[in-house]
Each structure stands twice: as C-alpha cells, then as structure tokens.
C-alpha positions, 0 to 999 in steps of 0.5 A, spaced: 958 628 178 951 629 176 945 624 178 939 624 174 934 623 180 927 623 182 925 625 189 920 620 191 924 614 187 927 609 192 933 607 188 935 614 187 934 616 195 939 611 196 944 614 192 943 620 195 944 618 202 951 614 199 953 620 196 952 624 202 954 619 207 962 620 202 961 627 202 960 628 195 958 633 191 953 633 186 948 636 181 941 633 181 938 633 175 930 630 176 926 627 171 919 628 173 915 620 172 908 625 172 910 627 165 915 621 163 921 625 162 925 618 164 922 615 158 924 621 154 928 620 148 934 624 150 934 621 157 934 614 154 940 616 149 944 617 157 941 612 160 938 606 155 934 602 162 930 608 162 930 607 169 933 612 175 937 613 178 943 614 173 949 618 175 953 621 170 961 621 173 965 625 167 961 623 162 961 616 164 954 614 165 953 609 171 946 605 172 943 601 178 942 604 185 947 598 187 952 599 182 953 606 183 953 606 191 959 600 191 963 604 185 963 611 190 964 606 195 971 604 192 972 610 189 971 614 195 972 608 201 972 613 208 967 611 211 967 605 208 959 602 206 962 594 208 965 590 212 973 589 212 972 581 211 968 577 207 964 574 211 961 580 213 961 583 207 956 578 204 951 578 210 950 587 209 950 585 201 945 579 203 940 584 207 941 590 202 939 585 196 934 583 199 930 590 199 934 591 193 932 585 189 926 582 193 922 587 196 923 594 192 922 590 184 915 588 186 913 595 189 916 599 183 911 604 180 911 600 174 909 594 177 904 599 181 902 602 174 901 595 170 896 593 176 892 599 176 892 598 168 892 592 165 890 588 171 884 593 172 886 593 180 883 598 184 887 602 189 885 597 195 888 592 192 894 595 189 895 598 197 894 591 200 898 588 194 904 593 196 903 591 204 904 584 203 911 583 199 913 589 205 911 585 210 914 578 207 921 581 206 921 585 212 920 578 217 927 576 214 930 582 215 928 583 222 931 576 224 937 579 220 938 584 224 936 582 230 942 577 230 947 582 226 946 588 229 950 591 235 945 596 238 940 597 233 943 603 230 946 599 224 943 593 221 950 590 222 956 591 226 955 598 229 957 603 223 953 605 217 952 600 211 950 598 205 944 595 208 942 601 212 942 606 205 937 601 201 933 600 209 931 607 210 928 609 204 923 602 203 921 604 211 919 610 208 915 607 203 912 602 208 909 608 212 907 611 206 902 605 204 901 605 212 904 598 213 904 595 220 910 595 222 910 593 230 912 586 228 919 590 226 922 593 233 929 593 231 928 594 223 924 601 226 930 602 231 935 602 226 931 606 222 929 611 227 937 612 229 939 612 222 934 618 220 937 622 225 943 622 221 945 628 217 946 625 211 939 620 211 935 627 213 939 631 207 936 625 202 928 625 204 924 625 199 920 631 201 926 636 202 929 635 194 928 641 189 923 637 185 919 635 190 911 636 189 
C-alpha cells in the first residue's frame, strides 16, 4: 500500500494510526501543502478531490480519512475498529463524525487559509476562530465519553476505535492552537493512554519522514 500523506494533516494522521494499529505496511508519499503538491496535476489525475489523504491499494486509489480507515478494518478485521453489534457500532461512528465531519472541516487549513485571505482575519482571530469549534465539539464528546467509556482508556468500550483514531489527532491540534482543555478530563484521560500506545506514538506528526 502506498499512502499519499502529510505529516501535520489530521485526516491523514488518522490513517497512519489505523494502518498501524492492523500492522500494515505501507510506503508514505508526502505531498508538501507549502508548495501545493496536493493541487498538483498529477496528483490530482490520482486523486481528483485534491485533498489527502489517498492510499493507493494496488492501483486502486481510496479517499477520505473515514472510508480508508473502514476499508482496512473489513479488509484486515484483527483488531477489529467497532464494536460487534449495531448499537455500538453507531455510537463510535457517531463520536468519530462528529470530529471528522463537525469539528475537523471547520478548522482545515483551507478554512484557515480562506480566513487569513479573503476574509482579511488576523492571526488572533483565526486562532480564537479555531478554539471556539474545538471547544464546541469537544463538550458533546466529553459527555459521550463520559457515559461510554469503561476506564477513560478508550472513548467507548475498553478497546481501540474508531473514535479513538479520529481523537488523538484533533487533541493535538487543540494543544497546538493552545485550546483549554481543563473542561475535558476524561477526553484528555483517553487521549493521554491512547498516546502511549506504540501505534498512535508511531503516527505523530513530528516524528514522519516529511516533517519540517
């Protein structure tokens, strides 16, 4: 498998931890947002969205984080990413989305960028812009994980999810733009254990060959 990455995007962190936590090889291939390489010409003849991650399986070219990380699971089910039955499987679902699809598209650098641009934002306001729809989405979440979570080792249950492998890399980008997180205890709980985990510790954004 080849995965078409950069080291500080989210979306392509999460599909790092996932092929880690199946124990799949795979080659990187980082595309530098500095220089536009993702809105490359022949990055977009592999990948049309523009947008990484991509993960090239044979020639067969797969998008969005989400999509991938539930294509490994079927395809490589030990350790399974949800739970055995239906009901559980829509809660992790419910709590991966709602970093996936309402927190992380409103912090994405293109939404940062078109801010800093066209909207004539200034750093500040960016970062507090930032903070705020971290901070709105974590409240649920912490009430999710506070009724579903066993030992505030895992989001839900007491084994690695979903969930979990869509939280650790939007926490880091909560200490990044210096959020407060003292409102989350068993968010940071989970995330604290989940970080020591070889398979997250491995997917980092500062320790990936193209990290600047």
């Amino acid at each position: 498998m080849k995965l078409y990455t950069f080291f500080r995007s989210s979306a392509a962190f999460r599909v790092r931890i996932a092929l880690n936590v199946k124990g799949v090889k795979y080659e990187p291939l980082p595309k530098a947002f500095a220089k536009n390489e993702h809105r490359a010409a022949d990055y977009l003849a592999v990948n049309p969205q523009g947008l990484i991650p991509a993960l090239d399986v044979d020639g067969a070219v797969l998008s969005q984080s989400l999509a991938i990380i539930e294509y490994l699971d079927e395809t490589h089910p030990t350790p399974p990413l949800l739970p055995g039955d239906a009901l559980g499987r829509a809660r992790v679902r419910s709590m991966a989305q709602a970093i996936a699809c309402d927190i992380h598209p409103l912090n994405n650098l293109r939404v940062l960028n078109y801010l800093k641009g066209d909207l004539e934002q200034d750093e500040e306001a960016v970062n507090t812009w930032y903070r705020h729809w971290i901070t709105a989405g974590f409240r649920g979440l912490e009430a999710q994980a506070s009724e579903f979570s066993s030992s505030q080792r895992f989001l839900f249950g007491d084994a690695v999810s979903l969930a979990d492998i869509c939280l650790v890399p939007q926490m880091f980008n909560a200490r990044r733009f210096k959020t407060d997180l003292t409102p989350f205890p068993t968010l940071l709980a989970v995330s604290t254990h989940l970080e020591s985990l070889p398979a997250f510790a491995a997917a980092r954004p500062e320790v990936q060959p193209d990290a600047v």
